[in-house]
C-alpha positions in Angstrom: 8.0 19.5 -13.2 11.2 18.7 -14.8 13.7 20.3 -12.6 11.5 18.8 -9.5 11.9 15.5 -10.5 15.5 15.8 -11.3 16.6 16.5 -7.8 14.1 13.5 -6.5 16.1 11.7 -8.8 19.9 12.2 -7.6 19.1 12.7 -3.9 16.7 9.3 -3.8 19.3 7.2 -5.2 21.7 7.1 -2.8 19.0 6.7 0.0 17.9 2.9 -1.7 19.3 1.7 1.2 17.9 2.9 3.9 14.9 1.7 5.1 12.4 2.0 8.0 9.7 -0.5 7.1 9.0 -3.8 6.6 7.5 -4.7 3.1 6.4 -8.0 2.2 5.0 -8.3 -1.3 1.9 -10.7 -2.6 0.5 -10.9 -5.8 -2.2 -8.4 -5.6 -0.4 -5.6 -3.4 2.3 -4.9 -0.6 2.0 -5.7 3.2 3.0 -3.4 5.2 3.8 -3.6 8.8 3.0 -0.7 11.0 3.7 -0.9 14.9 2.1 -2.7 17.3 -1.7 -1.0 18.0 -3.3 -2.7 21.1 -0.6 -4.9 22.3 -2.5 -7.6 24.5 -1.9 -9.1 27.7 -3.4 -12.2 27.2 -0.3 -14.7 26.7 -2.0 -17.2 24.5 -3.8 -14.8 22.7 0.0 -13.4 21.6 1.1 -16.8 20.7 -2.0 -17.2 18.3 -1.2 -14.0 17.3 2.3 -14.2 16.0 1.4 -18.3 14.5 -1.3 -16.6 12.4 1.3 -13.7 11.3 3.8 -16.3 10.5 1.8 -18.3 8.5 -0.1 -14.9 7.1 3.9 -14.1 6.1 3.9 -17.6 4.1 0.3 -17.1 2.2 -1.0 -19.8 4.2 -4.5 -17.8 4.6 -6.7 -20.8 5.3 -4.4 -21.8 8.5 -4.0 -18.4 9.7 -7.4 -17.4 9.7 -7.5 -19.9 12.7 -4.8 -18.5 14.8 -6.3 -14.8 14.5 -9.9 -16.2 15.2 -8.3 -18.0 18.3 -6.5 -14.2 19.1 -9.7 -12.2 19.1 -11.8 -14.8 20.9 -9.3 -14.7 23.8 -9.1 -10.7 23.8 -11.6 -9.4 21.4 -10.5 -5.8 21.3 -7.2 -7.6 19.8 -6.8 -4.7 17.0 -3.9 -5.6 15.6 -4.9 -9.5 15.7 -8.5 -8.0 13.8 -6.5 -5.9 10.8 -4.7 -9.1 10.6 -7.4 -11.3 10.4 -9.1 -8.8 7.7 -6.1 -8.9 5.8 -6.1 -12.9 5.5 -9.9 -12.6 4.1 -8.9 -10.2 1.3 -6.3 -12.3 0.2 -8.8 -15.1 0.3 -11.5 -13.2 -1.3 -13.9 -12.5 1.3 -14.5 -9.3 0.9 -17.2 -8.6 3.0 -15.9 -10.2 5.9 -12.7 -8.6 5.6 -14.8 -5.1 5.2 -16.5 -6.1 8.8 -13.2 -6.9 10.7 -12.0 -3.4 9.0 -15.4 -1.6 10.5 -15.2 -3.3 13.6 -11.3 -2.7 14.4 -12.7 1.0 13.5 -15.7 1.2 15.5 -13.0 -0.1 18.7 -10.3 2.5 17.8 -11.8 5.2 15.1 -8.0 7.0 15.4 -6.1 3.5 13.9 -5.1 4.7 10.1 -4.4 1.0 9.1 -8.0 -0.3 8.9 -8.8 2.9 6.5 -6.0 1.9 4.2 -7.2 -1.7 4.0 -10.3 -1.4 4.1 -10.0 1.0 1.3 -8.2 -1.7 -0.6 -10.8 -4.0 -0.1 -13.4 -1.2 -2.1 -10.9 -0.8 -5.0 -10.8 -4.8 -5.5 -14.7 -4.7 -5.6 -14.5 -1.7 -8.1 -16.2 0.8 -5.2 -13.7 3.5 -6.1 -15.5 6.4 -4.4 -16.0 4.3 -1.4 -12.2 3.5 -1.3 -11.5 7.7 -1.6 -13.5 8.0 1.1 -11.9 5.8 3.2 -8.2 7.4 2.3 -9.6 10.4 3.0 -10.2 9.8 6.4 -6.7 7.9 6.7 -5.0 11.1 5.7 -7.2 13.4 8.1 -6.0 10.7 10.7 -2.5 11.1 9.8 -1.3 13.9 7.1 2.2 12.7 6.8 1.6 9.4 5.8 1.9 8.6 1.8 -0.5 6.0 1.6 -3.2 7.9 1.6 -1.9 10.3 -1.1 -0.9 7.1 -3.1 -3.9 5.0 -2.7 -5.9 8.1 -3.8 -3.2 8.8 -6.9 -4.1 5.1 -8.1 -7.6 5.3 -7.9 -7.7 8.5 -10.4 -5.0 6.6 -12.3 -8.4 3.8 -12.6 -10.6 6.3 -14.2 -8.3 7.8 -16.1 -8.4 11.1 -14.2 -4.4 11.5 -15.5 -3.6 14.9 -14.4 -5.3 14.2 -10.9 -3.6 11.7 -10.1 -0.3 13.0 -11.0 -0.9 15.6 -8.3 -1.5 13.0 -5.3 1.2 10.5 -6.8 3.4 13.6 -7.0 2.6 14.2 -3.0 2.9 10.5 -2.0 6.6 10.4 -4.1 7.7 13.4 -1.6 6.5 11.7 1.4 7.5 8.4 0.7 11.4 10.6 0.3 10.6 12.7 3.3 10.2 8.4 5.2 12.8 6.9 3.4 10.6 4.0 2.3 11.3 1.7 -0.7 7.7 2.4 -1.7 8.8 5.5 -3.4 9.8 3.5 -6.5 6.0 1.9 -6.6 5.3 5.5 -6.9 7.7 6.3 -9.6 6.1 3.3 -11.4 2.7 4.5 -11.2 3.9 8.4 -12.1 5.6 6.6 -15.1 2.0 5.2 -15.9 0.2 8.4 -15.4 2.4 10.0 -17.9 2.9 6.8 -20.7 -1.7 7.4 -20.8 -1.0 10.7 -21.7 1.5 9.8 -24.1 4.0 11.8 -22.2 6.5 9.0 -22.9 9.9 11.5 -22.1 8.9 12.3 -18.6 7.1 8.5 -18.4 10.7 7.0 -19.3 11.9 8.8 -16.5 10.0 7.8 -14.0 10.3 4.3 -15.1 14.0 4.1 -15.0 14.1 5.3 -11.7 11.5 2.5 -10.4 13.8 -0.4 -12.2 16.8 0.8 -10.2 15.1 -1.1 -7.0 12.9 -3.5 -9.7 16.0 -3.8 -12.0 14.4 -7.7 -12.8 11.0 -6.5 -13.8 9.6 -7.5 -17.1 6.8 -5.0 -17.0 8.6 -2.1 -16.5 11.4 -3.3 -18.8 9.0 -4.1 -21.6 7.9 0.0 -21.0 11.0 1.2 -21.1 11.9 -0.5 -24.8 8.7 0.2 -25.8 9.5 3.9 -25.4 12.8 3.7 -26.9 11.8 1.9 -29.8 10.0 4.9 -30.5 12.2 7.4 -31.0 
């Protein structure tokens, strides 16, 4: 484990700057922006499209949520404009609508991994863990490569302090995360270094947690971990 994670470490490092996706952070998790689904033809529909993602991009929920309605009532198999619109309920706390835009955006295209993952999020903020499992399972049968499966399952055992089982998926997400060059590696690092600080594995959980502050070098949690550990010794 030790000699794995040392070449992660020297060979991700130079790589922090290189970057496929686009992230946008919130307060409760990370957006994520995957391509395009079921482009539309409908002109306006586009317009209220990209006003609702704009003001999604800005946390204005309430003012977005109109846009996104206005999408899917011009071209209501609008996927991307439904994910969207799913994602502005969780952040307002709708859960259950934001589970039905997630069901019905699957029940148009069943093959679409990015309902799965949200909607999956939506279980683990309503404490349905094995609901949200189930739904990253079928994310990962949809797509294999992608890490957010792997992670989103990691953190779930990380919940019910199933340590060594999440270690394992956290382990896989880290290597896929590498394998996309996505900044999300150090989330994964973060959540590794938690896995291992429950255990009271606090050498290899200091290691994992320096690496995530090299990309979060102004976070006070991780800090705090850190000099926690090394007041220990």
């Amino acid at each position: 484990m030790k000699k794995h994670f040392s070449i992660i470490l020297f060979v991700i490092i130079p790589a922090l700057n290189i970057f496929s996706q686009d992230i946008r952070r919130s307060e409760d998790t990370t957006f994520i922006t995957y391509e395009m689904i079921s482009p539309t033809e409908n002109k306006d529909a586009i317009d209220a499209y990209n006003k609702g993602t704009g003001l999604l991009r800005q946390n204005k929920f309430e003012e977005a949520e109109k846009y996104f309605l206005t999408a899917i009532e011009l071209d209501n198999k609008y996927i991307d404009a439904i994910d969207h619109l799913g994602l502005v309920y969780r952040h307002m706390e709708k859960y259950e609508d934001s589970e039905r835009m997630y069901l019905l955006s699957i029940e148009i295209n069943p093959d679409n991994i990015v309902p799965y993952i949200n909607l999956a999020m939506v279980y683990r903020l309503q404490g349905r863990y094995e609901d949200a499992r189930q739904s990253y399972l079928k994310a990962q049968k949809i797509d294999p490569d992608d890490p957010e499966p792997y992670f989103g399952i990691g953190v779930l055992y990380q919940l019910v302090e199933m340590y060594e089982t999440s270690i394992i998926f956290i382990n896989i997400a880290i290597q896929k995360y590498y394998e996309k060059e996505s900044i999300l590696i150090c989330d994964a690092y973060y959540i590794q270094g938690n896995n291992y600080y429950y255990m009271d594995n606090y050498n290899d959980a200091l290691k994992y947690y320096k690496v995530a502050l090299i990309y979060y070098p102004d976070n006070t949690a991780i800090q705090n971990k850190i000099n926690e550990i090394e007041n220990k010794k």
